[in-house]
Each structure stands twice: as C-alpha cells, then as structure tokens.
C-alpha positions as CSV (number, residue, x, y, z in Angstrom):
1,X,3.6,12.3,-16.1
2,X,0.8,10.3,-17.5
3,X,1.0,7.8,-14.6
4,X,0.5,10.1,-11.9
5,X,-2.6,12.4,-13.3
6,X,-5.5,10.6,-11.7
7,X,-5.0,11.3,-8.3
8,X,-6.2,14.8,-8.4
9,X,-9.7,14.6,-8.4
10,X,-10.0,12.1,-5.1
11,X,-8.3,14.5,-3.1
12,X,-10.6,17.3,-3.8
13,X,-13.2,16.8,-0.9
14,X,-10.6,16.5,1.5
15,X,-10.0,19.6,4.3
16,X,-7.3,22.3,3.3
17,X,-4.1,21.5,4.7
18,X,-2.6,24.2,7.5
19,X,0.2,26.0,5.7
20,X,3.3,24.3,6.1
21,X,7.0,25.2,7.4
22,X,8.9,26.4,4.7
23,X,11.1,23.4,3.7
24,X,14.6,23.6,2.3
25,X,14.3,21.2,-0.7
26,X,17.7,21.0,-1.2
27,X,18.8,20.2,2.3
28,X,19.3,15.8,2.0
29,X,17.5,14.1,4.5
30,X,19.0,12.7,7.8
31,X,17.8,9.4,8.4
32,X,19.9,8.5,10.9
33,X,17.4,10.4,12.7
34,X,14.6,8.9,14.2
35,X,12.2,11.2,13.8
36,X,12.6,11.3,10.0
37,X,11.0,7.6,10.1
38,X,7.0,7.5,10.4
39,X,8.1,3.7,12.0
40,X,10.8,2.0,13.3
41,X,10.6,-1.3,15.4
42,X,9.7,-1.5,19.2
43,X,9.1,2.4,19.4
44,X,5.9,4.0,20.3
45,X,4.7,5.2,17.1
46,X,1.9,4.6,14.9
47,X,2.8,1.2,13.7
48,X,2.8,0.2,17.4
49,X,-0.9,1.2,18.2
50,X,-2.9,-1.8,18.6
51,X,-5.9,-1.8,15.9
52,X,-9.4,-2.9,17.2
53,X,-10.6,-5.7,14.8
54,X,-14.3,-6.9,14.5
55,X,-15.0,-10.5,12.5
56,X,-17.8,-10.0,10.1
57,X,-19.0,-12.8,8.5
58,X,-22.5,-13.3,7.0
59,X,-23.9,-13.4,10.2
60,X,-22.8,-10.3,11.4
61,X,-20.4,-9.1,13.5
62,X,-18.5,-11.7,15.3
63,X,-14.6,-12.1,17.5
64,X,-13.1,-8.9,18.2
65,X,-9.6,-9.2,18.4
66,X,-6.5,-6.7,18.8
67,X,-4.0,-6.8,16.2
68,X,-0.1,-5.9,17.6
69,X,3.7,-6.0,16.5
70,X,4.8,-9.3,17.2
71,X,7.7,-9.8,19.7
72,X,10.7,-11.0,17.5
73,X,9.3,-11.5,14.1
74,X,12.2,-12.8,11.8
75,X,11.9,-10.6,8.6
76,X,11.6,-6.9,8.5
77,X,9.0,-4.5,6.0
78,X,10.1,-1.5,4.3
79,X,7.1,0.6,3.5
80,X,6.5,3.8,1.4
81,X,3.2,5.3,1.4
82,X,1.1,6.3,-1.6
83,X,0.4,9.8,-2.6
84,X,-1.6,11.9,0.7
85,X,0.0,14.8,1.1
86,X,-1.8,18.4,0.4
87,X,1.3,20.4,1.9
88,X,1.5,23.7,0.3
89,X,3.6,23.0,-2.9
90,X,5.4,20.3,-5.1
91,X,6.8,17.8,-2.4
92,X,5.8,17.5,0.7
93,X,7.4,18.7,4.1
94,X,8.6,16.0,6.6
95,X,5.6,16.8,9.1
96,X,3.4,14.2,9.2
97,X,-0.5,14.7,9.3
98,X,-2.8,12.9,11.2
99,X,-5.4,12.6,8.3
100,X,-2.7,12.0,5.8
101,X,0.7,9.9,6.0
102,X,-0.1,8.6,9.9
103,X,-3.5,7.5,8.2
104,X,-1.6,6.5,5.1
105,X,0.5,3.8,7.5
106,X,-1.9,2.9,9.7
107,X,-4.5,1.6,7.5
108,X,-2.0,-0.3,4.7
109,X,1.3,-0.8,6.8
110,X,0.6,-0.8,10.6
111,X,-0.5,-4.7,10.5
112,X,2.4,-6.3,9.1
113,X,4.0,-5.5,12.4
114,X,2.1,-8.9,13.1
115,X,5.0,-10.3,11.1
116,X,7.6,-8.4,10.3
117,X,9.8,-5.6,11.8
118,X,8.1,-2.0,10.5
119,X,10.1,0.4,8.8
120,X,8.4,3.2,7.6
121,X,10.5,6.2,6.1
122,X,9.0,10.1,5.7
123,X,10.0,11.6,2.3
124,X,9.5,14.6,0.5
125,X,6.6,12.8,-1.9
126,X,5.2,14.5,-5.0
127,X,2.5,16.0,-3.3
128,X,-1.6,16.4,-5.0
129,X,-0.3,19.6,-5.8
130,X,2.3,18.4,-8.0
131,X,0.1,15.8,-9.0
132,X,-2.6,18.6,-10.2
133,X,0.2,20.5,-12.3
134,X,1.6,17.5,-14.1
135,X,-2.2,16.9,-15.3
136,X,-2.4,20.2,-17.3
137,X,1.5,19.3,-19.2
138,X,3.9,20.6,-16.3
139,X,7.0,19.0,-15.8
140,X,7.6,17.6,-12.2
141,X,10.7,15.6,-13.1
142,X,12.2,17.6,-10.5
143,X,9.9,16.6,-7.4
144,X,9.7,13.2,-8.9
145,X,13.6,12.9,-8.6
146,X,13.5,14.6,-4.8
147,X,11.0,11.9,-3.8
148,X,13.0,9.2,-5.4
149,X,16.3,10.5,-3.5
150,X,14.6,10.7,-0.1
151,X,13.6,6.8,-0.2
152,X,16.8,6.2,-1.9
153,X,18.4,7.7,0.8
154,X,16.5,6.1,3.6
155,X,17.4,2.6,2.5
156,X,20.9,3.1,2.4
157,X,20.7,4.4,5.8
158,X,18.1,1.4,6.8
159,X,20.4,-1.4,5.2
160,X,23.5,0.3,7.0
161,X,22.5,0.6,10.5
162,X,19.2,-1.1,10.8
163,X,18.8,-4.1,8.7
164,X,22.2,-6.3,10.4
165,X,21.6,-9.0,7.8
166,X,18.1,-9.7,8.1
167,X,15.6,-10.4,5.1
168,X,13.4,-8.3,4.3
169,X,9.8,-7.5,2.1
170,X,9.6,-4.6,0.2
171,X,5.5,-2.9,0.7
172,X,4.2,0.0,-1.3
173,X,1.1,1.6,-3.2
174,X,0.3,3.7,-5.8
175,X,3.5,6.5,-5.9
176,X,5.1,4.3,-3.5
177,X,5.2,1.2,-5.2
178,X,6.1,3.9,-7.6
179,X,9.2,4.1,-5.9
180,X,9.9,1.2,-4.7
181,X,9.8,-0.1,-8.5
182,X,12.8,2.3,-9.5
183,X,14.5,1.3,-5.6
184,X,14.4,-2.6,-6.7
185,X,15.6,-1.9,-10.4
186,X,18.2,0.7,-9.3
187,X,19.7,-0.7,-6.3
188,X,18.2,-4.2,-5.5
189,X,18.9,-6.4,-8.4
190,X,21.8,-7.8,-9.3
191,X,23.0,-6.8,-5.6
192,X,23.9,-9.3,-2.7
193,X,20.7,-7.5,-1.3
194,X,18.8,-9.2,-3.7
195,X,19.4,-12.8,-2.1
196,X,17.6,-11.2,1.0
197,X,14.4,-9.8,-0.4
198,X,11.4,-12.3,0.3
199,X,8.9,-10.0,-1.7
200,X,8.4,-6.8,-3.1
201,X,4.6,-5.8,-2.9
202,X,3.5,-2.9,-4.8
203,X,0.2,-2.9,-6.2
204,X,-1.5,0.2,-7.3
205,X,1.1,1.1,-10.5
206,X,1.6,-1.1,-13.3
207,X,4.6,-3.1,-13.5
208,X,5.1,-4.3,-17.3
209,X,6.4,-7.9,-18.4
210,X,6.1,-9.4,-21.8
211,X,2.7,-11.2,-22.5
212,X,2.8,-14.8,-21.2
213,X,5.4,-14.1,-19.4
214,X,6.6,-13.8,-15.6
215,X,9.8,-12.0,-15.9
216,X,11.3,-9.1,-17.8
217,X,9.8,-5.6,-18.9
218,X,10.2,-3.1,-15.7
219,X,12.1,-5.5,-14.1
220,X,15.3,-7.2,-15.5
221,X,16.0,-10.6,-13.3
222,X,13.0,-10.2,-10.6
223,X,10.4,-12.4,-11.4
224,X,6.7,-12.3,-10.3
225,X,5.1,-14.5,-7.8
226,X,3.6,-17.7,-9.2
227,X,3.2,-20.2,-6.0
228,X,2.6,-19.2,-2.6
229,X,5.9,-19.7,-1.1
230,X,7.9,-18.1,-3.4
231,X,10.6,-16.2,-2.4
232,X,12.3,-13.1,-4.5
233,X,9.4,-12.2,-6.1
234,X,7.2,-9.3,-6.8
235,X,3.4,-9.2,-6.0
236,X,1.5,-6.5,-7.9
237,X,-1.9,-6.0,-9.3
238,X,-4.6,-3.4,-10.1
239,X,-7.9,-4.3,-8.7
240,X,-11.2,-3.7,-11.1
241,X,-14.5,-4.5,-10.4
242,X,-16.4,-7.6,-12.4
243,X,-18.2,-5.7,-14.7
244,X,-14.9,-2.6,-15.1
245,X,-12.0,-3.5,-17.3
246,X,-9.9,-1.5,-17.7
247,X,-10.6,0.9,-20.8
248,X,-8.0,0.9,-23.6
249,X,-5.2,3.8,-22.2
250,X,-6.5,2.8,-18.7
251,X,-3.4,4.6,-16.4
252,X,-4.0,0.9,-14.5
253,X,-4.0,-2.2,-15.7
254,X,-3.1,-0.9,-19.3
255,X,-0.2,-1.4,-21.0
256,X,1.3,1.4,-23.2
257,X,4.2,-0.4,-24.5
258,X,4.0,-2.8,-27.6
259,X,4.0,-6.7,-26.7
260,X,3.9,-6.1,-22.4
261,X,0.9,-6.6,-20.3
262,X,0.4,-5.3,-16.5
263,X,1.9,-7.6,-13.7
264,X,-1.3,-8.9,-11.8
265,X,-0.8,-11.6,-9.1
266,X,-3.6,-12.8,-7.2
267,X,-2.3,-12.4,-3.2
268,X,-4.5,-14.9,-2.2
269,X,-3.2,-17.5,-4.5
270,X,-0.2,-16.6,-6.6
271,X,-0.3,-18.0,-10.4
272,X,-4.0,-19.0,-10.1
273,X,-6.6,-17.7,-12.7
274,X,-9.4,-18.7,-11.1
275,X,-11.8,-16.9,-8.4
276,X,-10.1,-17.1,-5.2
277,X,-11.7,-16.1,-1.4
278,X,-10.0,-12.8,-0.8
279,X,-9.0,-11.9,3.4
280,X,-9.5,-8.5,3.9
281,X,-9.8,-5.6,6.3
282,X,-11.7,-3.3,5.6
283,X,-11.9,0.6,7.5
284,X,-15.7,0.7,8.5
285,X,-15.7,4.4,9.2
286,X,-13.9,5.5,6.1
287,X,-15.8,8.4,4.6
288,X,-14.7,8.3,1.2
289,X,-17.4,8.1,-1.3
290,X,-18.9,4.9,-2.6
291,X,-20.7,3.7,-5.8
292,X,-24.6,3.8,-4.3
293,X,-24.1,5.8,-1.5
294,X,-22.6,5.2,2.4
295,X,-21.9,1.4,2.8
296,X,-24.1,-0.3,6.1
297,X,-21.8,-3.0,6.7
298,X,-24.5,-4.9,8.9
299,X,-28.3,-5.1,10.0
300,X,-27.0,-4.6,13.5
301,X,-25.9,-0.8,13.6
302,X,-22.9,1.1,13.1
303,X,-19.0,-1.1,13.0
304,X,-18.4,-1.8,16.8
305,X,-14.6,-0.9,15.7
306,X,-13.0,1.3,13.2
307,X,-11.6,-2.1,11.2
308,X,-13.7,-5.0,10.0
309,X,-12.2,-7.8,9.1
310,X,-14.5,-10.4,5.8
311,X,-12.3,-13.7,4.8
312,X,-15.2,-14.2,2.2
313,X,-17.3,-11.1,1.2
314,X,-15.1,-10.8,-1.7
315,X,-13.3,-12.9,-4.7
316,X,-10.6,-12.0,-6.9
317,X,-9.1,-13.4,-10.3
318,X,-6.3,-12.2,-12.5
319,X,-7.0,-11.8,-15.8
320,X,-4.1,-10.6,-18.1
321,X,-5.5,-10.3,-21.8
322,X,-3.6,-8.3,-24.2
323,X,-2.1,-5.4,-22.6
324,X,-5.1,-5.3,-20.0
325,X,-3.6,-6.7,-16.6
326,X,-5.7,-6.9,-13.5
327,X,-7.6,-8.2,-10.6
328,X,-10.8,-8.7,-11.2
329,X,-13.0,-8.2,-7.6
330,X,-16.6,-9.5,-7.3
331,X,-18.5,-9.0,-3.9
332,X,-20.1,-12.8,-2.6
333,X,-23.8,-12.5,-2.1
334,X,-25.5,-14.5,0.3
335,X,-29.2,-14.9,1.3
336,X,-30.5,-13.8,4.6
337,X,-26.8,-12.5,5.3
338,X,-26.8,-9.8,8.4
339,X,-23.8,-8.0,6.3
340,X,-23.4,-6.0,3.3
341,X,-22.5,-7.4,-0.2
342,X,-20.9,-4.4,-1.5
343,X,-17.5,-2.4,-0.9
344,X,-15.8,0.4,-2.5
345,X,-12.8,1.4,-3.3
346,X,-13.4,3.7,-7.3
347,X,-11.9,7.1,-7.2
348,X,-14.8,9.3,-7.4
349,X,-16.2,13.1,-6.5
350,X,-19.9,14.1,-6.4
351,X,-20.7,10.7,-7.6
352,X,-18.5,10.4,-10.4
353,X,-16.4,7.5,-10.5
354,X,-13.3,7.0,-12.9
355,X,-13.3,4.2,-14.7
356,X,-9.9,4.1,-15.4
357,X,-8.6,3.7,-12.1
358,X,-10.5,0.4,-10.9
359,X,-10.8,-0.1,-7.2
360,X,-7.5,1.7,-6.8
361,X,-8.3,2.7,-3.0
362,X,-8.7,-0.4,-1.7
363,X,-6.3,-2.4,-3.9
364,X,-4.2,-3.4,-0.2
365,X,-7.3,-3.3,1.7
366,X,-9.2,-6.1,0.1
367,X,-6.0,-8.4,0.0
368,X,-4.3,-7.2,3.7
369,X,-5.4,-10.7,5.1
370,X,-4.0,-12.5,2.1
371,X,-0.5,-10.5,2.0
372,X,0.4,-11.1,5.7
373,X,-0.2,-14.5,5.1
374,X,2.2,-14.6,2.2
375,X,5.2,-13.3,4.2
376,X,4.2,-15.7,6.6
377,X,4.8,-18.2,4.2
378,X,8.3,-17.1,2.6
379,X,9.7,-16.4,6.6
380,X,8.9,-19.4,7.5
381,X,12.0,-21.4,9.3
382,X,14.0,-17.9,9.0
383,X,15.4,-17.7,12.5
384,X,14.9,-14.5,14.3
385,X,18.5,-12.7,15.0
386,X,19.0,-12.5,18.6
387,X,18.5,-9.5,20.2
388,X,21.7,-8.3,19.9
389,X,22.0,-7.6,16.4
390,X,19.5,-5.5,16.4
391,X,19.6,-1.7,16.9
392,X,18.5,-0.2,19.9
393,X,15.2,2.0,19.5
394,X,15.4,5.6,20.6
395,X,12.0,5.6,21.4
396,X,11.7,9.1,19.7
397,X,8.2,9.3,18.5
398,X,8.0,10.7,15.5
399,X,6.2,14.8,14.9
400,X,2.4,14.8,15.2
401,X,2.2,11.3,16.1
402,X,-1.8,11.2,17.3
403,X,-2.8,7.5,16.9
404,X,-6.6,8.1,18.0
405,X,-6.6,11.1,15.3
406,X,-5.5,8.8,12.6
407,X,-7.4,5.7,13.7
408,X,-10.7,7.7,13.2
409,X,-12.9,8.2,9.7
410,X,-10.4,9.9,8.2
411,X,-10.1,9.9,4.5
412,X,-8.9,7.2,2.0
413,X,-4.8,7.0,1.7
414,X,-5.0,4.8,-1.0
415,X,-4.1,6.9,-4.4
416,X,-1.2,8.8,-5.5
C-alpha cells in the first residue's frame, strides 16, 4: 500500500516497544466495554486531564490557562488516532502506551473536549511494523481490513448505546482519517446518520475530488467545507511548507488518479485562497527532530508548560493546482520578537527530511485552535440533551492510563 509507506522511517528513533500480550486477532472486539475506549465522556481518562497552556505571542510568553472538557457540550467527537503503535507484529494489541496512543490522544484529540463529548475508540491499527513490510511489496490487506473492522465495530456500538440522537464530528489523522474516510463512505452517507454529522476532519491522507470541484471522487454526496459554518462537510488538507510542494507522486497532496486533485480546506477559513492567521498549539517539549536543529521557542528559557499556544506565528493558504492539493504553511517573522519564527513538523531521521510528506506531523497541531473553533461554529444553537439521555459513565479507566507519562516530551503521534 503505497499510501501507507512513509511512516517507517519517523518511527525509527523511537524506544523499542516491551513485547506485547499475545493477541487473538480473530477474537471481535467488545466495545460495549469500557476499557476498550481510550475516551469516553465524564470518565477519568486521558481526555479528561487538564492540559497546562502558555500564550506566546511575539512578546513572549504570556496567560497561562488550563484547558478542560466542558460541562454539557451539545455535540460529541469520534476520534481515531494515526499510526503509533510499535507492538510486536502487524496490528496492534489493545494495550495502550503511554508514549504512543495516550500521547497520540492527548496531543490531537484531548482539547476538543472543550466542545464536544470525546469518544475515543482502541483498535487493532496497522502497526509501523506492518507499515515497514508493505514498503518492501508485502500485502497487508489483511491488517488493513482488522483495523477497518475494529473502528467499524466501535461505531456501531457508539451510535447504539452512546450517541442517543446527538450530532456528532468525525476527527482523524493520517491512518485514521484513513479510516474514517472508508467509515463515512461505507456507513455514513446516504444514511439517516448522515443528517447528524457536523464535520468529518481528517487531514493527513488525501481525499480526491474532481479538479474545480468540491464534491465527488472519494466521497459520493459529502461535500467539502467552503464557509465557516458549514455543516455536513469534510475538512481535510496536507500541510507543506512555502518553499515544499509537493513533488509529482508526492504520497500527500498528489493525486494519482486522472482529472482529481487532493481535498485541501483551509481550517482557519474554509473556501479562502488567500494567507490566513493560523491558531495553533503547539507541544514545546516534543523531541522529534526539526529542520535546523531543537526549536527555542523564546529568549526567556525553556516552555513554562508542555503546550504553547501562537494565534499568529504561522499562515496557511490552500493551493490546489493540477493534481497537487495542499496547505501551504509559512512561519510570520517579526522584528525584535522574544519568540521563535520557525516550527516543525517534516518527517525526518538524522537530519533527513522527506520531501514528500510536507509538515505531516503537525498537520492538526498548527490548525487545533482553528478546528475547535469550527465545531463551535456548526453546534452553535444545538441544544445540549438533558442529562438523561445520556449514558452513564463507568468511570473504568482505561489500561495504562498515565496522564503525566503522556503529557511529557514524548515523541510525535502524528504519522501513520
């Protein structure tokens, strides 16, 4: 699978996993079970732990705030995670890691508890393992379909017992937008579940329409966002630094089907084409690699927290030319400034960056601000359900559920 060879290489510098509990792959997933779900609403779990926040604007770091799961919010997110796991094999076990699917949901899901309900599923993803093999010719049509039943198989179970009625956003990245592309094809369109889905957001794996246009391609009746209160839509885009298209047979933001192009749609400002002031959050402590070295994010001295939140260090534009399809990123430089003027987010190891995979690790994190405020927009006048609709918690936390482990400088989750 072309679309899934790239994520190899960014996992390499990352720890070796502890061997795993054997897992019967052929055993179907309970969801009804709580701790099958990474998050589930008003539980103790990793969606629930509050994430210290500094401001940093160009004069350095500013507000601290505390950002937690809102009381009643009216809409609820369904999130699958990108590709993270190293577990021993081709899919993954249903242990969570600390460094790996908690970090994962903390960093690109956690927040949208500020306005939605967080679901959060564990499945048995194609892990790097699988995503090594299918690099040298392997077939992993087999994990891919075990990966696509476990999600499938969570939603039925979420819609059943968990949704009662309520609308809903659909969040993903890289394999899990993956996902979440066959979910909405397969079971979401032409559905009466379809009249309740505000967005689906899932960047980080193209999504094909015809050139110059907004619907058709991977999707049959689902059209792409194109103002900012648009309901029913889909928000997706590859994120590229100024001076990196995409190379022809890019595996983002390249088409490889005659006449399509690559969804992009700019969160900050759906069907614009201009340069638009990106909100983003931004993990200060990461330690991935970055193009010209460790990033000092101010004068002052280390991040006071672990996220840093910029509402003008960077600027995005779509651009959709040909079969090229993306987000174009440029960093805002400003004179005197106490803060950086670069960030990361190229998939690299021992200072080699791909150029064919853009920004592809921070394609949620340089938008985050911008995407929260677009659900804000579609929910707005949907009446929270009263409390009695809604399923009780079991307040089972979920297996290895430490939230200081995953809030530290673990490693990147975005890639697949």
């Amino acid at each position: 699978m072309r679309i899934l060879s790239f994520a190899a290489a960014s996992f390499l510098a990352l720890p070796a996993p502890a061997p795993a509990q054997p897992t019967n792959l052929q055993s179907p997933v309970d969801y009804r079970k709580d701790a099958n779900w990474l998050c589930l609403p008003g539980r103790k779990d990793i969606c629930a732990v509050p994430l210290a926040t500094t401001d940093l604007p160009a004069t350095g770091y500013a507000a601290r705030t505390t950002a937690a799961p809102a009381a009643n919010p009216p809409v609820d997110c369904f999130f699958v995670y990108p590709t993270i796991s190293h577990d021993p094999g081709l899919n993954s076990d249903l242990t969570p890691s600390d460094s790996e699917e908690l970090y994962a949901t903390q960093n690109q899901f956690a927040r949208f508890g500020a306005v939605c309900r967080t679901f959060a599923p564990l499945y048995r993803q194609m892990t790097v393992g699988a995503v090594v093999v299918a690099d040298i010719g392997a077939d992993i049509s087999g994990p891919a379909r075990l990966a696509y039943t476990d999600v499938s198989r969570a939603w039925r179970q979420y819609l059943a017992t968990r949704n009662a009625g309520r609308p809903f956003v659909l969040i993903g990245h890289s394999q899990g937008s993956l996902m979440l592309q066959q979910l909405l094809a397969k079971e979401i369109e032409g559905r009466p579940e379809a009249r309740r889905m505000l967005l689906a957001i899932i960047p980080g794996f193209n999504v094909l329409v015809p050139q110059g246009k907004l619907v058709g391609g991977t999707f049959k009746s689902t059209p792409l966002c194109s103002r900012k209160s648009e309901s029913g839509c889909v928000l997706a885009w590859s994120a590229y630094r100024i001076n990196n298209l995409p190379p022809q047979g890019a595996l983002f933001g390249y088409a490889d089907q005659p006449g399509m192009t690559v969804a992009c749609t700019n969160p900050a400002s759906p069907g614009a084409t201009g340069w638009t002031n990106l909100d983003s959050y931004w993990n200060g402590r990461s330690s991935v690699e970055v193009p010209g070295g460790p990033i000092s994010w101010s004068s002052q001295g280390p991040p006071p927290t672990t996220f840093l939140h910029t509402t003008d260090l960077a600027s995005g534009r779509c651009i959709n030319d040909g079969p090229r399809g993306y987000l174009s990123i440029r960093t805002n430089v400003t004179p005197g400034a106490m803060r950086t003027d670069r960030i990361g987010g190229e998939v690299g190891f021992l200072g080699f960056f791909l150029p064919g995979w853009g920004m592809h690790l921070n394609d949620i994190a340089v938008v985050q601000g911008d995407l929260i405020a677009r659900i804000r927009d579609v929910s707005a006048g949907v009446a929270p359900p009263t409390p009695a609709r809604l399923r009780p918690p079991s307040w089972q936390a979920p297996p290895s559920t430490s939230p200081t482990a995953a809030a530290s400088s673990a490693p990147s989750t975005a890639s697949r």
